[in-house]
DRENSEKE-405343 format. One record per residue: x, y, z of N, C-alpha, C, O, CB in turn; residue number from 1; residue in three letters. Coordinates in Angstrom, 3 decimals. Glycine has a CB too. Example, Ala and Ser with C-alpha at 12.3 -4.5 7.8 and 13.67 -1.06 7.14 Angstrom:
// DRENSEKE-405343
SITE;13.190;-5.690;7.800;12.300;-4.500;7.800;13.200;-3.300;7.800;14.236;-3.319;8.465;11.308;-4.473;9.046;1;ALA
SITE;12.850;-2.250;7.080;13.670;-1.060;7.140;12.900;0.030;7.870;13.409;1.138;8.039;14.084;-0.598;5.725;2;SER
This chain:
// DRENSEKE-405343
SITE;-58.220;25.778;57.405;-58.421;24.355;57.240;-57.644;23.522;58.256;-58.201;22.603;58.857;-58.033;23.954;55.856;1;UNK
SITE;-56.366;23.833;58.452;-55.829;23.201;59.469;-56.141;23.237;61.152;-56.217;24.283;61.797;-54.715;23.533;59.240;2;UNK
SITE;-56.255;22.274;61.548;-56.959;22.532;62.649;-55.754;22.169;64.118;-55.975;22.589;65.253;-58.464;21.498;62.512;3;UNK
SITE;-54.676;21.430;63.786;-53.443;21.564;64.516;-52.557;20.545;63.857;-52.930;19.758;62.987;-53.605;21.340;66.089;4;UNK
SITE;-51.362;20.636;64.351;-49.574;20.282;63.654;-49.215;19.327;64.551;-49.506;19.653;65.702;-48.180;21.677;63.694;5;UNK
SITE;-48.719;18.325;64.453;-47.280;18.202;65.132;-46.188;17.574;64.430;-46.148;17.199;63.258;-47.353;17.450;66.346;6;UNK
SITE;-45.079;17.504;65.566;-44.388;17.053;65.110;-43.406;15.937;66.427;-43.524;16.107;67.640;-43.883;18.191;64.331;7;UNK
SITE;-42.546;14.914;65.817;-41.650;14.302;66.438;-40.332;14.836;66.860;-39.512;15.335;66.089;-41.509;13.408;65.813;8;UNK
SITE;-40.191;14.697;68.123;-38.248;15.644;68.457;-38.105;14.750;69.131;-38.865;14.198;69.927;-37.767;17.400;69.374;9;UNK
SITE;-36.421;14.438;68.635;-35.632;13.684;69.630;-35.261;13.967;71.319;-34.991;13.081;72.129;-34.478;13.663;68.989;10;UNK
SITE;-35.305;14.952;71.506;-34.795;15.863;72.833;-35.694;17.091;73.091;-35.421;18.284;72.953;-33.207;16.488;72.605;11;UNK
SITE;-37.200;16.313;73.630;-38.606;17.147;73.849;-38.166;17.827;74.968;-39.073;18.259;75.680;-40.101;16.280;74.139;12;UNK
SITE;-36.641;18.121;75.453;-36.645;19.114;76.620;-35.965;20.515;75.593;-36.386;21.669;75.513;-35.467;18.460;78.236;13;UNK
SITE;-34.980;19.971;75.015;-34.535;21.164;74.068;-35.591;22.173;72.780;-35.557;23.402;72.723;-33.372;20.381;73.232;14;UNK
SITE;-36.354;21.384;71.969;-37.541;21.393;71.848;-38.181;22.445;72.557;-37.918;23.647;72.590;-37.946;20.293;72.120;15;UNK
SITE;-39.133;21.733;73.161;-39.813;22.851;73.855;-39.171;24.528;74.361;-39.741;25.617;74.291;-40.195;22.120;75.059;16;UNK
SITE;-37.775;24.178;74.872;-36.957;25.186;75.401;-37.190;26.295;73.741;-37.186;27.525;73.803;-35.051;24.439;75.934;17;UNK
SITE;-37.301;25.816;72.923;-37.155;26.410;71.819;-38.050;26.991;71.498;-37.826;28.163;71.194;-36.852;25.830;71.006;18;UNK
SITE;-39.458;26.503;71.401;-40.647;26.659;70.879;-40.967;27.360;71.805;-41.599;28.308;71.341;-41.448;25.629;70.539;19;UNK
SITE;-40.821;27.488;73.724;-41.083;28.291;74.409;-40.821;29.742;74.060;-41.606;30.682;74.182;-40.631;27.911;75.331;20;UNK
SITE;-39.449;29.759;73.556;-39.140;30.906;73.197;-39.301;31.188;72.102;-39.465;32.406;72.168;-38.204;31.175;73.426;21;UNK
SITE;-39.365;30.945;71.216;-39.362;31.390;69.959;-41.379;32.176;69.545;-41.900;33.138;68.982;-38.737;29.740;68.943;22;UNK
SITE;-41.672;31.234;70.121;-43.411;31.120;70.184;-44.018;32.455;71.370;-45.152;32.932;71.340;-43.943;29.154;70.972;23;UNK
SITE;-43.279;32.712;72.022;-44.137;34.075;73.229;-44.048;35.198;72.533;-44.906;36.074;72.631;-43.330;34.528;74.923;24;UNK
SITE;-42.778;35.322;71.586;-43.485;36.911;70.894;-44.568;36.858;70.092;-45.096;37.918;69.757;-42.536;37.735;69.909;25;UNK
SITE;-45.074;35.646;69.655;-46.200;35.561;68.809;-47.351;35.317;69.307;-48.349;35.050;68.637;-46.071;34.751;67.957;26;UNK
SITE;-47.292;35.401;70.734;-48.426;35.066;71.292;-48.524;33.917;72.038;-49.122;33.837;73.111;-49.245;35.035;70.465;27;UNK
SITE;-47.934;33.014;71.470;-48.240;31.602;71.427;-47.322;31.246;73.092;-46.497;31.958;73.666;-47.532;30.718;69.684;28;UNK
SITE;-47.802;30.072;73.439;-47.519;29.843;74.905;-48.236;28.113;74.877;-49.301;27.762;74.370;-48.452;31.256;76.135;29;UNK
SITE;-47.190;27.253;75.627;-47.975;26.236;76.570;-49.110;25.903;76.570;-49.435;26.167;77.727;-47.990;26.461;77.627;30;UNK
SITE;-50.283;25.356;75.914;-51.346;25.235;76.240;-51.879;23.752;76.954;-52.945;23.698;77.566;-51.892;25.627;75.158;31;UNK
SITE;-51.112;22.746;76.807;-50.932;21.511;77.448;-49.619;20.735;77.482;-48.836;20.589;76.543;-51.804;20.743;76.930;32;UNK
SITE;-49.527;20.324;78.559;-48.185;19.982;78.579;-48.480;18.254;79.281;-48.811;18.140;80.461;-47.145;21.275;79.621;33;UNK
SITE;-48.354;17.376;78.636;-48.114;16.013;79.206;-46.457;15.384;79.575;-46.110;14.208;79.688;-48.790;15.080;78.101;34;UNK
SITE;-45.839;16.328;79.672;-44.443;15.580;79.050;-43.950;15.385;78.355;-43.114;16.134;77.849;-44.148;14.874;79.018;35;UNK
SITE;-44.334;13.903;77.878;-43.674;13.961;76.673;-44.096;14.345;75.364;-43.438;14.216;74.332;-43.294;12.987;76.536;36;UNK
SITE;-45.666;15.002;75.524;-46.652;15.456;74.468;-46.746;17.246;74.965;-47.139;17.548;76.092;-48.393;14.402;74.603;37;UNK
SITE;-46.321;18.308;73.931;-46.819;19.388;74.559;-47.471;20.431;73.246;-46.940;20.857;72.220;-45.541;20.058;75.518;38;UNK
SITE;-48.563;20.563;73.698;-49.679;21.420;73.015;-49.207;22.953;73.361;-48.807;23.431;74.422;-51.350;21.042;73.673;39;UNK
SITE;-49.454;23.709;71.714;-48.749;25.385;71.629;-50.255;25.894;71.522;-51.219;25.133;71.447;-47.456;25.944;69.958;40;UNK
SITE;-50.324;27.244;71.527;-51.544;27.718;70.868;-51.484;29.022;72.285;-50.714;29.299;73.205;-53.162;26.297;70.672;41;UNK
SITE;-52.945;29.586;71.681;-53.383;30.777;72.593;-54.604;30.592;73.347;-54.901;31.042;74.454;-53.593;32.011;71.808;42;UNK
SITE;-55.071;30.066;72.787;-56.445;29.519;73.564;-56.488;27.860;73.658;-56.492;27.168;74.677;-57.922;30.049;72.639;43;UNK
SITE;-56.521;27.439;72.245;-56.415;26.014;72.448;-54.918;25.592;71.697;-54.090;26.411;71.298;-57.839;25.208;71.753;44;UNK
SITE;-54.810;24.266;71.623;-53.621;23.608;71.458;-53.273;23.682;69.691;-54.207;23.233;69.026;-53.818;22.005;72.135;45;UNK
SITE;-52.544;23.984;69.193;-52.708;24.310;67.328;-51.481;24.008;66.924;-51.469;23.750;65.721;-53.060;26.032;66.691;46;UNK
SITE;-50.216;23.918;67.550;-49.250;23.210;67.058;-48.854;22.288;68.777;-49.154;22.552;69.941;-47.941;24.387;66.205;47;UNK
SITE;-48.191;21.346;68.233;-48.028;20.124;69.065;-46.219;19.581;68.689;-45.612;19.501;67.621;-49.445;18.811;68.503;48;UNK
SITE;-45.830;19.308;70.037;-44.077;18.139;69.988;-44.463;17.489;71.036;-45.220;17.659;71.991;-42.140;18.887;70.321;49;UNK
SITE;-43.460;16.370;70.456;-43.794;14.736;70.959;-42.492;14.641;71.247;-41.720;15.570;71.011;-44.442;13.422;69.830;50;UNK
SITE;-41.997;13.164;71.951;-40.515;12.646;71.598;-41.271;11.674;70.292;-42.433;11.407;69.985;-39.459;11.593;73.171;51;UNK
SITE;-39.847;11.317;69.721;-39.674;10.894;68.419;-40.047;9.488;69.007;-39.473;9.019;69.989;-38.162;11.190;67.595;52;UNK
SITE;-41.140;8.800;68.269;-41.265;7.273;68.765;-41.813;6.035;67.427;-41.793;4.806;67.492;-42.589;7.330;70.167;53;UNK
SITE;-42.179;6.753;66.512;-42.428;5.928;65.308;-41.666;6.326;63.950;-41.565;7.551;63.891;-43.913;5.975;65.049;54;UNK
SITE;-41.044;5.616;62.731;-40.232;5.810;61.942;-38.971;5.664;61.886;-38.589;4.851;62.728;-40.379;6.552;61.735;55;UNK
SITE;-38.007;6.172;61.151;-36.680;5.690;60.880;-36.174;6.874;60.497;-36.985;7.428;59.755;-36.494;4.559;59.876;56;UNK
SITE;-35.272;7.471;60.650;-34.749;8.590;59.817;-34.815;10.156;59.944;-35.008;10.306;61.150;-35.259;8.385;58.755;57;UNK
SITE;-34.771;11.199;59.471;-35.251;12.471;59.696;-36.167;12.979;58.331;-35.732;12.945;57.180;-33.949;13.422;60.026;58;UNK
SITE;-36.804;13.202;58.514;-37.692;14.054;57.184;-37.829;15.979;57.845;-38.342;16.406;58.881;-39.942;13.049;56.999;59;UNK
SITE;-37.204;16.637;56.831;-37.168;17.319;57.483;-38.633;18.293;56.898;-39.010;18.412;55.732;-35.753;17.724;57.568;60;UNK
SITE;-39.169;18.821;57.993;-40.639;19.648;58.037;-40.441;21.337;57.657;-39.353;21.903;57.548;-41.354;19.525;59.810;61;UNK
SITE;-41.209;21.694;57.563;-41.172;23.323;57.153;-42.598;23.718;57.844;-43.731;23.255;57.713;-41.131;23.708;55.183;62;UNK
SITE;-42.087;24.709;58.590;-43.336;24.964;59.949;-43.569;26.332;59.997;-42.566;27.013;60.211;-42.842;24.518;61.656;63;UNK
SITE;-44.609;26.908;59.858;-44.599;28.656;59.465;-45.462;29.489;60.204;-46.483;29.806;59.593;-45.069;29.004;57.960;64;UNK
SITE;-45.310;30.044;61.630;-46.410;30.536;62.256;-46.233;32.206;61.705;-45.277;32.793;61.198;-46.363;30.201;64.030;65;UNK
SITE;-47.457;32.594;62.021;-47.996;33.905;61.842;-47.575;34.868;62.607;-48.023;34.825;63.753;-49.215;33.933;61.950;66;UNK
SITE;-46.859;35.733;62.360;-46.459;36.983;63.013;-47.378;38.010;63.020;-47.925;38.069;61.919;-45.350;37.488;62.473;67;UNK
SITE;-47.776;38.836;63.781;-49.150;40.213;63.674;-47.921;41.712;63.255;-48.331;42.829;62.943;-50.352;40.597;66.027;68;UNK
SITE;-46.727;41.404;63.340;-46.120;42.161;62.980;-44.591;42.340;62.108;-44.246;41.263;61.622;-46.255;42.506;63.857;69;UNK
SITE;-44.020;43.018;61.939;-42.506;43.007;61.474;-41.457;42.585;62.383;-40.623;41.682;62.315;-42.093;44.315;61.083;70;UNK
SITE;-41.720;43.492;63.269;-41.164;43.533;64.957;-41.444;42.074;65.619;-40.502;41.516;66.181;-42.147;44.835;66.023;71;UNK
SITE;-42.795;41.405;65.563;-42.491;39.957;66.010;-41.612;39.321;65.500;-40.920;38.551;66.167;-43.390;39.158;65.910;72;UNK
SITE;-41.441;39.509;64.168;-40.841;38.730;62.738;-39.049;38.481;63.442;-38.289;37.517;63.533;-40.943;40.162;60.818;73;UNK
SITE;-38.993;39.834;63.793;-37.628;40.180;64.611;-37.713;39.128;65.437;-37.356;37.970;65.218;-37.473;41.643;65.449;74;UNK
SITE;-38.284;39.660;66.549;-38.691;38.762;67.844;-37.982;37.611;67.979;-36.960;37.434;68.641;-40.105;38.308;67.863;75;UNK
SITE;-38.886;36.458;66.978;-38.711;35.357;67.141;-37.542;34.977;66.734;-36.894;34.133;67.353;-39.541;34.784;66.741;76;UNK
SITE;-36.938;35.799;65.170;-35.721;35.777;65.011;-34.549;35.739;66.478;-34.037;34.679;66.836;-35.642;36.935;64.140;77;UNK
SITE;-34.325;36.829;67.058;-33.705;36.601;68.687;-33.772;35.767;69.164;-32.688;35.203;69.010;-34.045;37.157;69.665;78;UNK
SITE;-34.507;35.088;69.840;-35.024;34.171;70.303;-34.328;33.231;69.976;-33.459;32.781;70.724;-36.123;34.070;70.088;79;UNK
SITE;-34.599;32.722;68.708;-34.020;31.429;68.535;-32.180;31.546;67.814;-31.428;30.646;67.441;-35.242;30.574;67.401;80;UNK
SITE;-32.052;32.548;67.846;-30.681;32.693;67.593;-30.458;32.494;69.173;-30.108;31.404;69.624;-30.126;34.177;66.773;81;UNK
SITE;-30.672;33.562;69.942;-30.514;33.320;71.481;-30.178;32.072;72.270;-29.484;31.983;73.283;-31.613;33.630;71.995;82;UNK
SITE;-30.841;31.089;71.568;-30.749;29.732;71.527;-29.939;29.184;71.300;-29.715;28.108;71.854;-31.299;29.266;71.016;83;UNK
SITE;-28.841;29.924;69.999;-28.322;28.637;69.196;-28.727;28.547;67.845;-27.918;28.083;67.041;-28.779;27.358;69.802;84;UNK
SITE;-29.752;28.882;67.490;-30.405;28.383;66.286;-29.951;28.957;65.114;-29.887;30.186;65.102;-31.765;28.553;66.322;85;UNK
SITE;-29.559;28.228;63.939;-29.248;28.631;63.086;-29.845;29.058;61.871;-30.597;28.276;61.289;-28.677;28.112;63.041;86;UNK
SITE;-29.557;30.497;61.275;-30.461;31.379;60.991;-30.413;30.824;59.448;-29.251;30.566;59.137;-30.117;33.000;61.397;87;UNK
SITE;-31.254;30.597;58.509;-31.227;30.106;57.527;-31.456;31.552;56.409;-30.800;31.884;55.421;-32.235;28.895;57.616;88;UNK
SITE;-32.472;32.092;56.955;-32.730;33.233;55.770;-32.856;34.301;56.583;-33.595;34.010;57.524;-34.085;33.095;54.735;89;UNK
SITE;-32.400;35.580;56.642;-32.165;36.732;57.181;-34.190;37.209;56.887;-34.956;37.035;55.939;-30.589;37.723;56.222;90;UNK
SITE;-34.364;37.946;58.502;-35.717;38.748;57.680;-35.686;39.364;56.928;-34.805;40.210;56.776;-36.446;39.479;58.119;91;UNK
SITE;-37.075;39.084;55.823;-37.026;40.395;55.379;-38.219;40.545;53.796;-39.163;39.835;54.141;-35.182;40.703;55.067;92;UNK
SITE;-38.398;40.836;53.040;-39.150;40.774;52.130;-39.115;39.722;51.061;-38.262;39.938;50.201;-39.077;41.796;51.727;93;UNK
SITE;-39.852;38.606;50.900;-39.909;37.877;49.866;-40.981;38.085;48.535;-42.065;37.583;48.238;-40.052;36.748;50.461;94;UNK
SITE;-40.405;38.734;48.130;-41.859;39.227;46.618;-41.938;38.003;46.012;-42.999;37.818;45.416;-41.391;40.612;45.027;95;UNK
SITE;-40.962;36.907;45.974;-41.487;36.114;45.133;-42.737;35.202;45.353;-43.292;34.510;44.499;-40.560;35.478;44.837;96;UNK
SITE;-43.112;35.360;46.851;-44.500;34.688;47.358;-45.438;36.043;47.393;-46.655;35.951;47.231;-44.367;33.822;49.089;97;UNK
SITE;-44.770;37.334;47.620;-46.032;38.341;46.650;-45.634;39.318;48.161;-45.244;39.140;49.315;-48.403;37.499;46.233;98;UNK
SITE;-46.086;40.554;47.118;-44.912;41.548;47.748;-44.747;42.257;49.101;-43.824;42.982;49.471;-44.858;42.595;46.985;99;UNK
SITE;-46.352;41.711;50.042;-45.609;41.862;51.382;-45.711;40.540;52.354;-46.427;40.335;53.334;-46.250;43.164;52.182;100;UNK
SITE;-44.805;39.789;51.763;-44.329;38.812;52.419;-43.043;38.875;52.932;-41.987;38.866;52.298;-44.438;37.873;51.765;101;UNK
SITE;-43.272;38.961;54.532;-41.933;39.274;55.092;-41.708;38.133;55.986;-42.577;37.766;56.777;-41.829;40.693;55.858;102;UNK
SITE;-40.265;37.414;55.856;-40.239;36.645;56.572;-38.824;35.356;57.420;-38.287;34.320;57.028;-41.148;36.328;55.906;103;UNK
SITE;-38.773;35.820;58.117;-37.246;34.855;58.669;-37.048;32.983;58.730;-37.801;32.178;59.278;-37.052;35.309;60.505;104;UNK
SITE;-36.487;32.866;58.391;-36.008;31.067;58.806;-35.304;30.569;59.809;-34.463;31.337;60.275;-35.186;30.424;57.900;105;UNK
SITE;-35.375;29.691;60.206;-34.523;29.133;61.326;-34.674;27.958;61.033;-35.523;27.428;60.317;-34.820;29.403;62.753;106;UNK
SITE;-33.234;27.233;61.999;-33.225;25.730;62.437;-33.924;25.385;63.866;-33.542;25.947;64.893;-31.677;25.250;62.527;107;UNK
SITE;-35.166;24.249;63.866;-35.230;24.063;65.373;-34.271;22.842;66.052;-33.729;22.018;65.315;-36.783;23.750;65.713;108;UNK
SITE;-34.156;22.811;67.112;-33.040;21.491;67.698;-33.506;20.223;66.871;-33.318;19.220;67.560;-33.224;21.047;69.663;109;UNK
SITE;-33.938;19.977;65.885;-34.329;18.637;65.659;-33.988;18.938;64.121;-33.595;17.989;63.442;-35.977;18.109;66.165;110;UNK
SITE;-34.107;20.118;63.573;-33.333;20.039;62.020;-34.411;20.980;61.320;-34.022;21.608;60.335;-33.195;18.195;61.142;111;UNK
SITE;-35.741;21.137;61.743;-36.404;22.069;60.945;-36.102;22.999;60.574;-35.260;23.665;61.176;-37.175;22.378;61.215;112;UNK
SITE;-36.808;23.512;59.159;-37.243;24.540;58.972;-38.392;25.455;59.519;-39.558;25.422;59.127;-37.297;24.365;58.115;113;UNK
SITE;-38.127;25.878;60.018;-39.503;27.152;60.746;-39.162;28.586;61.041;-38.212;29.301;61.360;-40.080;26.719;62.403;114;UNK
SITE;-40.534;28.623;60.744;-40.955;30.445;60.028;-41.572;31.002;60.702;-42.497;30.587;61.400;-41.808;30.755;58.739;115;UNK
SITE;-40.986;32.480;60.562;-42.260;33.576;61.526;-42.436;34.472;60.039;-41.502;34.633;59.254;-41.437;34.917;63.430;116;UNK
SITE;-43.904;35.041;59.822;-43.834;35.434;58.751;-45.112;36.362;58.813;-46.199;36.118;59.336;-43.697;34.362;57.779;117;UNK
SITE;-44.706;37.445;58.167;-46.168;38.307;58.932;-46.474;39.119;57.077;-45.711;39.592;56.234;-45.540;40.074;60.907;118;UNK
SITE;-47.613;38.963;57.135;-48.392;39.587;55.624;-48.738;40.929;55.879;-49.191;41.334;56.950;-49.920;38.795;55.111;119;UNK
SITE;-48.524;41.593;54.904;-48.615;42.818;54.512;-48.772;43.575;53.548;-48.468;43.098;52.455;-48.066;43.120;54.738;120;UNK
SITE;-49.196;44.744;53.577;-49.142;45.613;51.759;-47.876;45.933;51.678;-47.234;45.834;50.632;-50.094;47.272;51.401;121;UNK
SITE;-47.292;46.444;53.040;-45.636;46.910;52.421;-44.790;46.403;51.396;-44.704;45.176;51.437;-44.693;46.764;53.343;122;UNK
SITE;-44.257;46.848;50.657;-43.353;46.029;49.821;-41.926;46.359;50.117;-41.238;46.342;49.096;-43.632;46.235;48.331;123;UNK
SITE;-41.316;46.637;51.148;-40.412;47.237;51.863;-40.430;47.133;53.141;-39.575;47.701;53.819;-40.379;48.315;51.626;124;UNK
């Protein structure tokens, strides 16, 4: 149903630096870049950062891309630790969203929550 995301960042150079990395083990890469507008995706544009230009305040978002594996799940984990980023939930199995839900948290430079999270039968 969703057909693309975005979101507002204060510091669309740190940002991106983030999403660059965090986003290539999953595939995901650059798909338009205006500056201060930059489109993610593999073919076309499906998540999107801006600089911050309308509103007041922080609301903070919860952002969850798809991992094809465990090992990406890792991946992106690195990545954004690599960064800096602060790790909110260790990978790893969440049964309470059903039992092969595996999946890591992070902070992005702007305060999010975001997820790499890859489905499975494993329950382990």
């Amino acid at each position: 149903m969703i057909d693309h995301i975005s979101i507002q960042c204060d510091d669309i150079e740190a940002s991106a630096a983030f999403y660059d990395a965090v986003l290539a083990p999953l595939g995901g890469k650059r798909v338009l870049d205006f500056g201060t507008v930059i489109g993610y995706g593999t073919a076309f544009p499906t998540f999107w950062i801006g600089t911050h230009n309308t509103g007041e305040g922080f609301r903070e978002s919860h952002i969850a891309f798809r991992a094809s594996s465990r090992d990406e799940v890792h991946e992106f984990r690195d990545a954004a630790l690599a960064l800096g980023a602060e790790l909110l939930h260790e990978a790893r199995v969440w049964p309470e969203y059903h039992p092969g839900y595996y999946g890591v948290f992070v902070r992005d430079p702007d305060g999010n929550n975001v997820e790499a999270v890859h489905h499975t039968l494993e329950s382990d």
